[in-house]
Structure formats: structure tokens, C-alpha cells
C-alpha positions as CSV (number, residue, x, y, z in Angstrom):
1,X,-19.0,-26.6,25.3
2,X,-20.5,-29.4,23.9
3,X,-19.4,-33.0,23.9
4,X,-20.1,-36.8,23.2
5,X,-18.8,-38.4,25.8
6,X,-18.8,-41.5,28.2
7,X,-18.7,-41.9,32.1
8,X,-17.9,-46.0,32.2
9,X,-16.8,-48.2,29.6
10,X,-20.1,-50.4,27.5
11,X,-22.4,-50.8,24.8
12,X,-23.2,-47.6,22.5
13,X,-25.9,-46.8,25.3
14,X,-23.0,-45.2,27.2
15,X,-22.3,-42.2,25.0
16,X,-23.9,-39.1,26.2
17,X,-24.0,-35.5,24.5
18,X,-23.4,-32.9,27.4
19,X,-21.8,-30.2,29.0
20,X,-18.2,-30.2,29.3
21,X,-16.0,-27.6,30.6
22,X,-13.9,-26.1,27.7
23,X,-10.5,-26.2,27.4
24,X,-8.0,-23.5,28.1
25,X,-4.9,-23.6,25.5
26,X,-1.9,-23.9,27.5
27,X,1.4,-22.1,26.3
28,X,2.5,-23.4,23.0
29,X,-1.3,-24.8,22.2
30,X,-4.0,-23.5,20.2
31,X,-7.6,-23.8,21.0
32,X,-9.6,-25.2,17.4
33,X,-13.5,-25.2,17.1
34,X,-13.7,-28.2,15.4
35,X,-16.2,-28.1,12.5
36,X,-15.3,-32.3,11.7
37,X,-14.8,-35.1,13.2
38,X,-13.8,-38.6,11.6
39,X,-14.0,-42.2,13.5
40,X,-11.9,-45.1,13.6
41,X,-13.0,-48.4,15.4
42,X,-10.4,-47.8,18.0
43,X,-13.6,-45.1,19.4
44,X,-15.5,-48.3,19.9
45,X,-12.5,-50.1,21.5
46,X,-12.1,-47.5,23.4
47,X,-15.6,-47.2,24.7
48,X,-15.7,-50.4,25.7
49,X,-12.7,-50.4,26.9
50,X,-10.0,-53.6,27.6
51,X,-7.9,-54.8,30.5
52,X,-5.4,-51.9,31.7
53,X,-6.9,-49.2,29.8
54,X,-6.8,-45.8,32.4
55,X,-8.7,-42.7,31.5
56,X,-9.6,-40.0,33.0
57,X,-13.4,-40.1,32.8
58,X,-15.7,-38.8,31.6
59,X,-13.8,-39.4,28.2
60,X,-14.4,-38.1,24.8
61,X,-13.7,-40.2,21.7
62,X,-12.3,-39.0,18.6
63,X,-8.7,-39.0,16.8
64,X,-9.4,-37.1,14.0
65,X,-10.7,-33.5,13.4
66,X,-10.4,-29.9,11.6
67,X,-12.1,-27.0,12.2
68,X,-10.5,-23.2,12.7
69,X,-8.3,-22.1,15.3
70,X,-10.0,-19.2,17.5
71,X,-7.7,-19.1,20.6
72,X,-3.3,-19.5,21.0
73,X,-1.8,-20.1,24.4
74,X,1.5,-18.3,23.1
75,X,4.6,-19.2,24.3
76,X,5.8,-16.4,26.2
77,X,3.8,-17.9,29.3
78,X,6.0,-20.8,29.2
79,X,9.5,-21.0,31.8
80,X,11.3,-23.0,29.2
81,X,10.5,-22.9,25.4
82,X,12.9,-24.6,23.0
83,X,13.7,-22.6,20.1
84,X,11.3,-25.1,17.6
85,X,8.8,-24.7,20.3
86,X,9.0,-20.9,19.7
87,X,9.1,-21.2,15.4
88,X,6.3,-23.6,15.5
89,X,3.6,-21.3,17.9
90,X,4.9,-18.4,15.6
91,X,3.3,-19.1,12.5
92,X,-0.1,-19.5,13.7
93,X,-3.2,-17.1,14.0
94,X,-6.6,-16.8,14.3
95,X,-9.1,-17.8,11.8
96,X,-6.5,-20.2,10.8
97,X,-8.3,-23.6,9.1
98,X,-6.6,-26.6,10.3
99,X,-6.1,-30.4,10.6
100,X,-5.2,-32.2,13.5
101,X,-2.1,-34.7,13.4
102,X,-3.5,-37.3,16.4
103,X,-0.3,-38.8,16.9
104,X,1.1,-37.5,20.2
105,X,4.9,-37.0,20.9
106,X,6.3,-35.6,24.2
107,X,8.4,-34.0,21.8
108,X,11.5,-33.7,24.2
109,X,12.4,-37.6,24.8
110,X,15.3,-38.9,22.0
111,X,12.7,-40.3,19.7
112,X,10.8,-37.2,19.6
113,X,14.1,-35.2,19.0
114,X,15.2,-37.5,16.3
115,X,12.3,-36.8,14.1
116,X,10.5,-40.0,14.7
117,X,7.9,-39.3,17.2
118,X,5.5,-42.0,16.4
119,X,8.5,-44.1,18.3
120,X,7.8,-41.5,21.6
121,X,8.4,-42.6,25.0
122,X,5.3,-41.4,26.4
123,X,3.2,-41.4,23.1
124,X,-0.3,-41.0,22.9
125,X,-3.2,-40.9,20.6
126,X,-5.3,-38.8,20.9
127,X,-8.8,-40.3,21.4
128,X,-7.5,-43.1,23.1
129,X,-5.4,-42.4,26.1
130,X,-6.3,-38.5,26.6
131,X,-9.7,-36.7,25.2
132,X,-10.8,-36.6,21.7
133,X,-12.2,-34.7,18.8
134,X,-16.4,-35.0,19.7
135,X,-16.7,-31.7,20.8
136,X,-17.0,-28.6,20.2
137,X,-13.6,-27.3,21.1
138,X,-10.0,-29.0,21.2
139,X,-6.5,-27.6,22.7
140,X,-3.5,-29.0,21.1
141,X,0.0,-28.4,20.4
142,X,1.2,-26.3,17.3
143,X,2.9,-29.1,16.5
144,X,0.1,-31.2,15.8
145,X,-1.7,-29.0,13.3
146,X,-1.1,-28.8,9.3
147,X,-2.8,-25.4,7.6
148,X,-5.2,-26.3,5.5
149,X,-6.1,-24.3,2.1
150,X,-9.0,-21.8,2.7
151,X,-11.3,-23.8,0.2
152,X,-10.7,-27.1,1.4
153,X,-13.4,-29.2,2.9
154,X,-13.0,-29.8,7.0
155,X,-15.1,-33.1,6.2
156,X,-12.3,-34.4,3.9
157,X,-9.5,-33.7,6.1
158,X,-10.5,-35.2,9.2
159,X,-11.2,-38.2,7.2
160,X,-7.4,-37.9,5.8
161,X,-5.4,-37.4,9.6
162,X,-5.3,-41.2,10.6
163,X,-5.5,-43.3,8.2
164,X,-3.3,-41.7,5.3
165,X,-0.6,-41.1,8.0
166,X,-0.6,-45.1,8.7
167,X,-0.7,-46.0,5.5
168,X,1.9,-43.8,4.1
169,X,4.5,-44.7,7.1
170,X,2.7,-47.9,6.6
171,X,3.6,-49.0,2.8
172,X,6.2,-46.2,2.0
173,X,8.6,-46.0,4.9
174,X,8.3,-49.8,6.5
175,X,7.1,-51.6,3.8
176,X,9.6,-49.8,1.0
177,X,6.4,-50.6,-1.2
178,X,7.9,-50.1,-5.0
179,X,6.6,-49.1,-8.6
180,X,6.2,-52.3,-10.2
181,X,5.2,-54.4,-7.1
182,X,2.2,-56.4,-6.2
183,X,0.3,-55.2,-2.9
184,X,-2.7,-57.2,-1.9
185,X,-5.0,-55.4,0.7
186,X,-7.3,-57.5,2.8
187,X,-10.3,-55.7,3.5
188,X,-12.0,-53.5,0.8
189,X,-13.9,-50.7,3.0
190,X,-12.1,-49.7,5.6
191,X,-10.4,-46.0,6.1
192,X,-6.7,-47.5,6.5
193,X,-7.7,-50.1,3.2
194,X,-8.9,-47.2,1.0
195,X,-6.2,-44.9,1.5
196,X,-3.8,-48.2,1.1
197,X,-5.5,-48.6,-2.6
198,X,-4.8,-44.9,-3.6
199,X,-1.1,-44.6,-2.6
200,X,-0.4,-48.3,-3.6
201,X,-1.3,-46.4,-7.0
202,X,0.0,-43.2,-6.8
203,X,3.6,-45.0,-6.0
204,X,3.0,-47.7,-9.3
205,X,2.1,-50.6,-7.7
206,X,-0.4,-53.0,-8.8
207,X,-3.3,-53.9,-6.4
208,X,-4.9,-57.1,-5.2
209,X,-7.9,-56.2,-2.7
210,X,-9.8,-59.0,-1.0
211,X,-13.8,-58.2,0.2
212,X,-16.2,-59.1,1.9
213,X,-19.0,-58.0,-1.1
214,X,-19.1,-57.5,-4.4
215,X,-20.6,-54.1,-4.1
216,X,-17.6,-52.8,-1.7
217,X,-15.0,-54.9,-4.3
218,X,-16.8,-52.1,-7.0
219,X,-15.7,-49.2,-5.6
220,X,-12.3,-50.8,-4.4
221,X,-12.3,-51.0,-8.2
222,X,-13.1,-47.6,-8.6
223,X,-9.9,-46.2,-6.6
224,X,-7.7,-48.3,-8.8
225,X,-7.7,-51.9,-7.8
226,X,-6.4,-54.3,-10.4
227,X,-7.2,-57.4,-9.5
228,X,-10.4,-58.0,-6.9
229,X,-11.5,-61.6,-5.2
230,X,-14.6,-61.9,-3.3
231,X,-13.9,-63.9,0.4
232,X,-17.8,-64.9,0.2
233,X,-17.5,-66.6,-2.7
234,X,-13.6,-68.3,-2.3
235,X,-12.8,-69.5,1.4
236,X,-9.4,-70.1,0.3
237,X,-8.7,-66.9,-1.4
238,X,-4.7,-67.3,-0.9
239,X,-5.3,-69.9,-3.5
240,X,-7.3,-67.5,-5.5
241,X,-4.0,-64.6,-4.8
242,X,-2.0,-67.3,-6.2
243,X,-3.7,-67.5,-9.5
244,X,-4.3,-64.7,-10.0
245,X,-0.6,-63.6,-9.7
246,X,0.2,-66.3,-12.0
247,X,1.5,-68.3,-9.4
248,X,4.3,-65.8,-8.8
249,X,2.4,-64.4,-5.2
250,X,2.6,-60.6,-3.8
251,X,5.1,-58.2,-2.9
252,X,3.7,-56.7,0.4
253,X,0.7,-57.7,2.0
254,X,-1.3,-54.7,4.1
255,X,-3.1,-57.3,6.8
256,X,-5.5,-55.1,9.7
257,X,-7.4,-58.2,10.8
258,X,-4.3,-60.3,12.4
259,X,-6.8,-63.7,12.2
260,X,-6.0,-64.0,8.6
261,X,-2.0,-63.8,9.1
262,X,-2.2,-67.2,7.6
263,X,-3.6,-66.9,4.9
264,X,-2.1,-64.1,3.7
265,X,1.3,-65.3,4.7
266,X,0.9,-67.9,1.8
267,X,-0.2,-65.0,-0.4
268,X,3.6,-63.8,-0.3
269,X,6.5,-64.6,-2.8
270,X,9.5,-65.6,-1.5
271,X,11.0,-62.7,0.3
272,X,8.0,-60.5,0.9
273,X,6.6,-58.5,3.4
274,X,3.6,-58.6,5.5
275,X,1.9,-55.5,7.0
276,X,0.2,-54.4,10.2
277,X,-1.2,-52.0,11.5
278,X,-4.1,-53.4,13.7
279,X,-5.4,-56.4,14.7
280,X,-9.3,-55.9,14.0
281,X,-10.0,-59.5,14.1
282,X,-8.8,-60.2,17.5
283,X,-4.8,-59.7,19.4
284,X,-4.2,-63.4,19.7
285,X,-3.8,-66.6,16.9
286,X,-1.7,-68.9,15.4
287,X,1.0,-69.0,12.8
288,X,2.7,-71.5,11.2
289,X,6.6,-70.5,11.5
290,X,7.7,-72.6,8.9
291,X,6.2,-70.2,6.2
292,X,8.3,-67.4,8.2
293,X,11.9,-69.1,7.4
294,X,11.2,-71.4,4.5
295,X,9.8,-68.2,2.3
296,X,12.3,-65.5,4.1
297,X,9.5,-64.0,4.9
298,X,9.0,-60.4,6.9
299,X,6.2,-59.0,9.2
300,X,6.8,-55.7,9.6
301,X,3.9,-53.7,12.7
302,X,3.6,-49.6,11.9
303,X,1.8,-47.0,13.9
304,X,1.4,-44.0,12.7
305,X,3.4,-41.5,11.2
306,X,6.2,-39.0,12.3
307,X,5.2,-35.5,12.0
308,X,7.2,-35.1,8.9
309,X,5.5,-38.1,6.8
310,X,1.7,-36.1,8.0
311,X,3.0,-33.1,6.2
312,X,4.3,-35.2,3.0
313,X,1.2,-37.3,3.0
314,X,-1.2,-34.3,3.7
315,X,0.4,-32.2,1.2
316,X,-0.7,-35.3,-1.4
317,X,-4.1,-34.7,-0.4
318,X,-4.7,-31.0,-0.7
319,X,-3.1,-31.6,-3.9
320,X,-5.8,-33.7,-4.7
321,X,-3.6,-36.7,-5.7
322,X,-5.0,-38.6,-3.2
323,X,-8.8,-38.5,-2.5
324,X,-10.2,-39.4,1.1
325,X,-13.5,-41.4,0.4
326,X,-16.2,-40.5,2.6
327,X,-18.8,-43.0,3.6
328,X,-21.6,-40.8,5.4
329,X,-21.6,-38.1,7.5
330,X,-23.8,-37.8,10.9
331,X,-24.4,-35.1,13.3
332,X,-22.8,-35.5,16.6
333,X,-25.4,-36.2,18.4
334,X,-25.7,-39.6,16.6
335,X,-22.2,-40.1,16.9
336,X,-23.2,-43.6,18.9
337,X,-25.3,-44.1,15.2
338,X,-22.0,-43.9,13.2
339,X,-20.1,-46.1,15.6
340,X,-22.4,-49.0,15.4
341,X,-22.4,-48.7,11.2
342,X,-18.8,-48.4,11.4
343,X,-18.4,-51.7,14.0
344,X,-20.8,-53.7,12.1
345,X,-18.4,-53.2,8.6
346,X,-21.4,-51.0,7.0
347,X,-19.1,-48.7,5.7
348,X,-17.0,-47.9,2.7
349,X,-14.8,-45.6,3.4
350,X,-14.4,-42.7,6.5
351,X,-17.5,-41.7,8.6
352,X,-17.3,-38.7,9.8
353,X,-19.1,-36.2,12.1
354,X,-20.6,-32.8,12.3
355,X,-19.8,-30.4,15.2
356,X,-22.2,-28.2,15.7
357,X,-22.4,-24.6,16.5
358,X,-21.0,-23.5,19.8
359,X,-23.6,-22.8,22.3
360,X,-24.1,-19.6,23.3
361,X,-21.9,-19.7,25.8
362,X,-19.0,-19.5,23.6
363,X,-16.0,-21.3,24.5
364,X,-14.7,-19.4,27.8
């Protein structure tokens, strides 16, 4: 098949489109030509790697993808198949269309069993710590994939998989976000952001987003934002939170830069919550604790979903009650071309990627 991929850890230079063996699905896996792929800027972390990070190189990037299932590894291959093992693998065939949950669980350790596999012992995400969605062809558990409608758009879902998994499990399940609250989202563009806006909505919220432009603050406006303030233009725009809460402050705060904890610590009321899910600004700085205990403050870190919040949350989108917004959409082969737009804050919205046809080869 192929594959964008790297063989050491640098600079977009380092991605390659090649050859790479395609995979076998093993028992209780199903092998998916992807027709999608979607990024997230932990492909560019990733690529240029950090301190600790082992992968088996050459690696491919890529969390999120959909495409149609052509191959099942079956389960009656397997010595020991649990009995959800066996009910998952049995409701899958070929030509099925799919979306791939990235969030890897062992599924046998006691998180796992307990329903909350983003908690799993030896989790993974796929893209990061084991080989991603730029190719041609994935294998992955049964567990991982949600059926998608035969008219639905692979482009759309693959821009869904991440990001309206973390937000959901995010503001829903760790934040208790509730009709009638304030949520103010720093960061107007981004795919974790935008999905933020539209289920901040869809649960009754109001919305406070913070940009970096007036032209992204636009279509921030344009999912449902309420209130919008412009960082270029107000430094200080806790201040500017402030007012424009009538002094009152937010509810929740959904923070993915970690360098403006400050800041949007003194955006809270008394008792709220701050949310993270990332630190895009850099893992290390400085809070003042005396904001933490004087305002009974929380901050509360997510990642991911369990398999149970994908389904809700993808259900919601097939539905069309919540919209993934696309930015632009690149053929693989530029794939290093969408990672620099997307590192450089170019974006509004998911980018996502083309796959090809298979080579002639076909995928044996």
C-alpha cells in the first residue's frame, strides 16, 4: 500500500509517500481502506517527536479516518475470545462504511472492563504511540469502529472522531457543563474549539470564544458564539471576560493552550471549572494558587472519550445536530502541506486528507 510516513523524527521534510507493507487483520480486527483522513497537531508533535517518545519506525501519522471495511480477521482464529469480543466482530461485513474511534483500550484491564477505556492501563492513540490513518489501509479492532450511514460523507467523519469525542467527555461528562451556563473557549479555530462551540449550544449554554482574528471570531460567530473578544486587540481579555459577563465571570472555561491558565483562571466565578485537554502552548508555566483556593476553583484534565460517549456523540453528528467544520482538504501526498497550515494556526476548523486509490497491487 501506500503511505505517508517518517523514518526519524524533524521538520516536515521528513515525511515521505512510499511503499508500506499492508496490514493483515488479526482475529477480531477488520482491515478498512480508508477514503479520509483528518489531522490534529499531535501529527506534528509527533513527527518531531519529544524526550521518551518510542515508535516503531518508520511511523505513520494520523488519528482519525473512515473509509469502508474490505477485509475481517474473524474471531474463530482466536484461542480465547470473550463473549463481547464475539458480539462485537459479529455485526460487521464487507462494504461496510465506517469511522474509526482512535482511542485505544486493551479492553481486558479493569478500566477497560468498566466501561471507561479512555482510563486504560496500556492505552494508546492511535497515530501517536502505534501507526496511523495516512495510508491506504488500516487494521483495527471491531471495537473501534461506528457504522456510518451509507450517504454520509467519509470527509466529515474523520473530521468528527477526535475532537467531538474530547469535547463531549470533555464539557459533558468532566465538566457537567449545564443549560444556562457561561462557557468561554479560548481559541476560535481549532478542531477541539469548534466542536466545543456547537455542543456548548446544543446542551443551552451560552458561549464566550476568545480569537486570535476577527475573521476566525466570524465564523466562531457563525456556529453560535454569543459573546466574541479579539486577543489582538485586548491583551487583558480576562478583563474583557469580565465585562462582558457583567462582572459575574464564567461557568467553565475549555483552556488547550495551558500558557494562558492565568488568565483564564481570573475569567471564572467563584466555583468554576477550568478545562484541559492539551497544552498547545507549551507543558510547563506558572499559576498563581491563590486564585485556586480563594475562588474554590477546579481544573479538571480529559482525554478522550470511552467507547460509549463516541457512539452518543457520533450519533449527534449523523444526526446532523452537530456539524463538523471542515477547513480544506489535501491529497495525501501533501499531507506535510496540511501539517504546516495546521501548525502555523492557518486553519479554521478540521483539515483533512484524501486517500487515494489503492495501487494496483491491491491490499494483499
Amino acid at each position: 500500500m501506500k503511505a505517508m510516513l517518517f523514518r526519524q523524527h524533524g521538520g516536515p521534510e521528513v515525511l515521505e509517500y512510499s511503499d508500506f507493507p499492508t496490514p493483515e487483520p488479526k482475529p477480531g480486527e477488520a482491515l478498512v481502506r480508508l477514503h479520509a483522513a483528518a489531522l490534529n497537531r499531535m501529527d506534528v508533535m509527533v513527527r518531531n517527536g519529544w524526550q521518551g517518545l518510542k515508535l516503531d519506525l518508520p511511523h505513520i501519522n494520523g488519528a482519525d479516518g473512515a473509509g469502508e471495511i474490505i477485509a475481517l480477521g474473524g474471531v474463530e482464529r482466536s484461542a480465547i475470545v470473550t463473549k463481547q469480543e464475539s458480539e462485537e466482530s459479529g455485526d460487521w461485513k464487507i462494504g461496510d462504511r465506517v469511522v474509526i474511534n482512535p482511542n485505544l483500550g486493551c479492553g481486558t484491564c479493569e478500566f477497560c472492563l468498566a466501561g471507561r477505556d479512555n482510563l486504560c492501563l496500556h492505552w494508546h492513540l492511535l497515530g501517536e504511540t502505534v501507526r496511523g490513518t495516512y495510508a491506504e489501509y488500516i487494521a483495527i479492532p471491531f471495537r473501534q469502529l461506528y457504522k456510518l450511514p451509507k450517504d454520509f460523507d467519509y470527509h466529515q467523519a474523520a473530521a468528527a472522531a477526535l475532537v467531538y469525542q474530547t469535547a463531549w467527555h470533555s464539557l459533558v461528562t468532566r465538566g457537567n457543563l449545564q443549560k444556562g451556563e457561561t462557557v468561554l473557549i479560548i481559541g476560535a479555530g481549532g478542531g477541539v474549539n469548534t466542536a466545543s462551540v456547537q455542543i456548548a449550544k446544543y446542551i443551552g449554554a451560552q458561549v464566550v470564544v476568545v480569537g486570535s482574528d476577527a475573521s476566525k471570531l466570524e465564523k466562531a460567530q457563525s456556529l453560535g458564539a454569543d459573546i466574541l473578544i479579539d486577543r489582538s486587540k485586548e491583551t487583558d481579555w480576562s478583563r474583557s471576560v469580565y465585562l462582558a459577563t457583567n462582572k459575574r465571570g464564567v461557568d467553565v472555561v475549555v483552556d488547550n493552550i495551558g500558557t494562558t491558565f492565568m488568565l483564564s483562571l481570573r475569567s471564572l466565578r467563584k466555583g468554576g471549572r477550568l478545562l484541559t485537554v492539551g497544552n498547545s502552548g507549551g507543558p510547563r508555566f506558572e499559576i498563581d494558587n491563590r486564585y485556586l483556593f480563594a475562588k474554590h476553583l477546579s481544573i479538571i484534565g480529559s482525554t478522550m472519550s470511552t467507547r460509549d460517549e463516541f457512539r452518543e456523540v457520533m450519533n449527534l453528528v449523523v444526526a446532523g445536530k452537530l456539524k463538523p467544520v471542515i477547513d480544506k482538504t489535501f491529497p495525501l501526498t501533501d499531507a506535510a502541506i496540511a501539517q504546516e497550515r495546521l501548525w502555523k494556526n492557518e486553519n479554521f476548523g478540521k483539515i483533512t486528507l484524501e486517500i487515494p486509490s489503492p495501487s494496483e497491487a491491491g491490499p494483499g
